[in-house]
N, C-alpha and C positions, 0 to 999 in steps of 0.2 A: 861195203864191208859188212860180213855178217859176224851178227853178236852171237856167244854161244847159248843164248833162248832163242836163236833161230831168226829174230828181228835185224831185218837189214837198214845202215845207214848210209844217203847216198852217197857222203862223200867223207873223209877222214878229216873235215873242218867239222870243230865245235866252236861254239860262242857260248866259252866258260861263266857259270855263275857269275853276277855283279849285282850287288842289292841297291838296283834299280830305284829303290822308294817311291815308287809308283804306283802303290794303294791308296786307297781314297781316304785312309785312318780310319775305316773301320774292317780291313781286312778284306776287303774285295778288289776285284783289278778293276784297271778305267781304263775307256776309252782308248787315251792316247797310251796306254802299256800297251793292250794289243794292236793298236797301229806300229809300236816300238817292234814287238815282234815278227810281225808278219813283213817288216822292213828285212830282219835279218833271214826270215824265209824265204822273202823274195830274191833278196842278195845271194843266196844260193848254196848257205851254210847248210850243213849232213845233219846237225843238232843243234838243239838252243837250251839254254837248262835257264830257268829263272830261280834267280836265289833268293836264300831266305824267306820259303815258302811255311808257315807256321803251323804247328799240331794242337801247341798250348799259346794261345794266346797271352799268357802271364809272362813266357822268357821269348819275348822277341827283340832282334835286332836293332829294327829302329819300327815306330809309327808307321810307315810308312809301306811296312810288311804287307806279303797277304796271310790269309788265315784260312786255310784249308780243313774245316771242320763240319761236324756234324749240325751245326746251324749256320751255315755260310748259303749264301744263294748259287747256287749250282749252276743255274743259265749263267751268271755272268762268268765264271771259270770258264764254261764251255765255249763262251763266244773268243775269248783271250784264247784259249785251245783251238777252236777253228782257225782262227787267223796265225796263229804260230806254224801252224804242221803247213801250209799253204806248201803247193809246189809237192809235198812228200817229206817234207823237212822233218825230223823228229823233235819233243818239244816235253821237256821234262821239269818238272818241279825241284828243286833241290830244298828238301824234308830238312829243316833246322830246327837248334833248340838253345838258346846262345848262352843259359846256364849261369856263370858271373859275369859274363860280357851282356845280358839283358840291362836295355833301355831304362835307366834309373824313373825318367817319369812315368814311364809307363808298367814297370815291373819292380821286385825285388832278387836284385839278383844274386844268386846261389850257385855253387859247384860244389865240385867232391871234396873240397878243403875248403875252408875259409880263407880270404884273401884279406889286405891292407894294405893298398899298393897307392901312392899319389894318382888320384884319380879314380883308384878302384877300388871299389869294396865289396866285396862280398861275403856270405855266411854260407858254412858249412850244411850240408845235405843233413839232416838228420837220419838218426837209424829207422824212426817212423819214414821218412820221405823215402829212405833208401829202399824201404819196407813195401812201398805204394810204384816203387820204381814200374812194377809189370804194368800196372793200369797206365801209366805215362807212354810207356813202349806198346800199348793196345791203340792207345790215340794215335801214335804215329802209323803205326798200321791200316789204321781205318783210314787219316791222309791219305794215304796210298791206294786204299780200294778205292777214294771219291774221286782220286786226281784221274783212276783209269775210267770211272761213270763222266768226267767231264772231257775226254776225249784225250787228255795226256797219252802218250805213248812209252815212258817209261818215267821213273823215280830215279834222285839221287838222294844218296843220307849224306848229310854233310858230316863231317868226323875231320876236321880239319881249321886252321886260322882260329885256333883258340875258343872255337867255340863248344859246347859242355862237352860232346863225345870225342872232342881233340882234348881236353881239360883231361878227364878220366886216362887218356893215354900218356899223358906227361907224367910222368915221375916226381916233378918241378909243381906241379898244380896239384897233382892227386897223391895227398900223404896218408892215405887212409889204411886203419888195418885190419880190414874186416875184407869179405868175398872179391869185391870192386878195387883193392887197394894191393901195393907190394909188388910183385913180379909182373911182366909184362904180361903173362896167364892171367892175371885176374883184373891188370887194367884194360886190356882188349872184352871183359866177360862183356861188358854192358852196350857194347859197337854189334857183337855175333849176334845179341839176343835183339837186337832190333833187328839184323838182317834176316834173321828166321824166321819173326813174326813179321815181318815186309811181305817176304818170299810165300809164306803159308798165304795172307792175305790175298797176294792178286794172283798166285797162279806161278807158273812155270816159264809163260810164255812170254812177261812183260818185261823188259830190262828194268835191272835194277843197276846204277854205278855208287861207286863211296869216292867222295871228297877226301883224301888224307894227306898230312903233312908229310915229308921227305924228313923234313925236322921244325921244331916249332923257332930257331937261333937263339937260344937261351942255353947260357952254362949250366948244365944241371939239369937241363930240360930233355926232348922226345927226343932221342938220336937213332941215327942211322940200321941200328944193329936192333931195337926192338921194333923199328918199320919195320925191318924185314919178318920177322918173325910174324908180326898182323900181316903183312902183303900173303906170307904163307898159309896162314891161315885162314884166308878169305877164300884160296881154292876150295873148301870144304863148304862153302856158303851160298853156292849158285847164285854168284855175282858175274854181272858182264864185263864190265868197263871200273879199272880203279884210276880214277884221277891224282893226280901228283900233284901238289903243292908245296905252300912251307911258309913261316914265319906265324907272327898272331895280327888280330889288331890290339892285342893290349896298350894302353897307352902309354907313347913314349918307345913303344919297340920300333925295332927297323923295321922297311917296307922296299922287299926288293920291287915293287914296281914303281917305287917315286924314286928306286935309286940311277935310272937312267944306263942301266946296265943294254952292253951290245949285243947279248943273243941271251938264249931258251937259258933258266936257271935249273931246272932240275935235269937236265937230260944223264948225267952221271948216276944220279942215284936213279934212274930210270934204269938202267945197264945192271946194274944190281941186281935189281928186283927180276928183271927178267929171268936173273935163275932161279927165282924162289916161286913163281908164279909163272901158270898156264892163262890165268887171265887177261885178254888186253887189258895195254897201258894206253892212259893218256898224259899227256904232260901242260902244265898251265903256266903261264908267264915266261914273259920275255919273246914270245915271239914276231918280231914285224914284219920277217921277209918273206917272200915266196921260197927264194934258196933255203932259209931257216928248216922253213915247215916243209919241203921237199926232202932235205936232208936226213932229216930228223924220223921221216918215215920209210923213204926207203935205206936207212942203213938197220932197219928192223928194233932200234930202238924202243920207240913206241908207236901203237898203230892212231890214234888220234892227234891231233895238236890242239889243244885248246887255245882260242884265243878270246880277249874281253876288250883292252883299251883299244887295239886296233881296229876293231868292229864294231867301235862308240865310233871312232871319227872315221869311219868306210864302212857302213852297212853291205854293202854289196863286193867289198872285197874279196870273198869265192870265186864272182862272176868275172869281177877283174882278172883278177891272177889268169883262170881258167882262159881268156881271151889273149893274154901278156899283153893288159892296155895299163898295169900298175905294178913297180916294183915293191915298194912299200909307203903305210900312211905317213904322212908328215906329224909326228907329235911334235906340241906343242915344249916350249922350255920353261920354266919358272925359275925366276932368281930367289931363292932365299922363300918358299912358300912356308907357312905356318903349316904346323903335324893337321894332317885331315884335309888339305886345302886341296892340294890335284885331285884326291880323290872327290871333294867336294865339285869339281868343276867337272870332272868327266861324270859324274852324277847326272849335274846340269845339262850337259850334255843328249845325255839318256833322253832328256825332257825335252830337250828341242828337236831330235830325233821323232820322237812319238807323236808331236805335234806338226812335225814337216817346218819345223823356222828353222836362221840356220844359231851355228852355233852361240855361245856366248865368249865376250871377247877375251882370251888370259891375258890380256894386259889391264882386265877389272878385277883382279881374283875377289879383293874384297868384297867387292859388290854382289861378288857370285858366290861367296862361302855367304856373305850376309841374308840372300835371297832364301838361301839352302837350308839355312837354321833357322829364318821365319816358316818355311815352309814345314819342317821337321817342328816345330812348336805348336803349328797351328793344328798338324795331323796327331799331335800327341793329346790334344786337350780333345779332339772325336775319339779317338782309343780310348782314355780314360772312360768318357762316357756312354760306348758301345760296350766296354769291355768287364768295368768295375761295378 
């Protein structure tokens, strides 16, 4: 498939963003991340995007982030970057900033509003911070030119799942009345302005994709009719690939991928978009099947399928399919898990993957959410110390 910067992908399989947590806590990758990768390179996906790749080290998702900056050591990106693109595979950083979803011990976390939410708190941006906004959107640009010196083949901005540039687009999160605030014109301003300085950054010819919600499932919150309007608006931005999503992880929200739902959830509002936008689409979640992801692309809906949990437990799932030796992965069932918990175990997952053991058992979840948050404590206490 070609993108329209000219970049070809081999095949219309993506292996969607998943924040991995497989930095060493102090923002570099290891070892067994680019074993992780060059698993699903070899498994014969067209792209691999790694999430929650960091510009500020202060609003990161978890410890466990990398950090893509101007003092990070560069051979070790490029070695993770060798091994990801293996085969021809494409292999892309998805550029985060998680704003009031930043990692309490390791940040303070901030958005375009103040929040007070059980579990969440956060403080409002100041008109100084607001002020300082362009130097923050310079860092994320400079990500972008390092990620293409360490061999990446294209960037994503993340603007979706509740994190700051999804926050800014909600109406529900972003009460602000100033430039950034009010009409979906001025909540989209601060999404375009990092696409521009992305795009001036590396050139013409690197892909660039945006992570965005369908809707965040919040009354009051990002719906349908100002997507469109941003989806519209990103034709003017020399962007390749918009990925489809939806929901937050704010806590306590739903999560259509622990809801055990039987096909693709966005593919509707994908149909939509398609008449507001010249851009390929991609669509994320919910897909297990080969017929899914067959269907789904040629009835011209969208040109990608992004898939994440099924390519935790089948790395080579492309290859599969491509052979018809697999119809779809066996997910695993939980009765009654704790909020965080599946996602905690296909984490786990990730880790036994990069390390070649096999999985860990869901019928321990505790032992594996328990593992998961020693592990995520212990990279928060190097962060702090690499970082503060």
């Amino acid at each position: 498939m070609v993108l329209p910067c000219g970049a070809t992908l081999r095949n219309r399989i993506a292996k969607s963003a998943m924040s991995d947590s497989f930095g060493d806590g102090a923002g570099h990758p290891t070892a067994a991340q680019a074993r992780l990768y060059e698993r699903w390179a070899e498994g014969g996906v067209g792209l691999s995007i790694v999430g929650e790749v960091q510009a500020l080290p202060a609003f990161a998702e978890k410890p466990g982030n990398l950090v893509l900056d101007r003092h990070a050591n560069l051979d070790r990106f490029r070695e993770v970057a060798r091994r990801g693109t293996a085969g021809g595979a494409h292999f892309w950083p998805q550029i985060g900033h998680a704003g009031a979803m930043a990692c309490p011990p390791t940040s303070t976390p901030k958005g375009p509003s103040a929040l007070d939410l059980p579990r969440l708190r956060a403080a409002a941006l100041t008109p100084g911070e607001i002020a300082a906004l362009p130097a923050q959107i310079a860092q994320i640009a400079q990500t972008a030119t390092l990620a293409r010196a360490a061999g990446f083949t294209g960037v994503q901005i993340y603007a979706a799942r509740g994190f700051l540039l999804s926050q800014f687009l909600s109406p529900l999160f972003n009460r602000r009345d100033d430039d950034y605030g009010g009409p979906i014109e001025n909540r989209m301003r601060l999404l375009l302005e990092v696409i521009h300085a992305v795009r001036a950054a590396i050139g013409p010819a690197m892909p660039i994709a945006i992570k965005i919600n369908a809707t965040d499932q919040f009354e009051g919150g990002l719906g349908e009719d100002d997507v469109l309007a941003v989806v519209a608006a990103l034709d003017s931005c020399a962007v390749d690939l918009i990925d489809i999503s939806g929901g937050t992880y704010f806590p306590g929200a739903k999560s259509a991928s622990d809801s055990g739902g039987k096909g693709p959830y966005y593919l509707e509002f994908a149909r939509r978009a398609q008449d507001a936008t010249r851009t390929p689409l991609m669509a994320t979640g919910g897909f297990k099947t080969l017929a899914q992801a067959s269907e789904a692309v040629a009835s011209g809906v969208v040109d990608v399928v992004g898939l994440a949990r099924a390519l935790a437990l089948e790395p080579a799932l492309p290859s599969l399919w491509r052979r018809g030796e697999r119809a779809e992965p066996a997910l695993p069932r939980f009765d009654a898990p704790p909020e965080g918990g599946v996602t905690a175990w296909f984490t786990m997952c990730l880790t036994a993957l990069g390390a070649d053991r096999p999985f860990p058992d869901p019928t321990t979840l505790d032992t594996v959410i328990a593992a998961y948050e020693a592990r995520d404590e212990r990279r928060a206490d190097i962060w702090r110390r690499t970082f503060e």
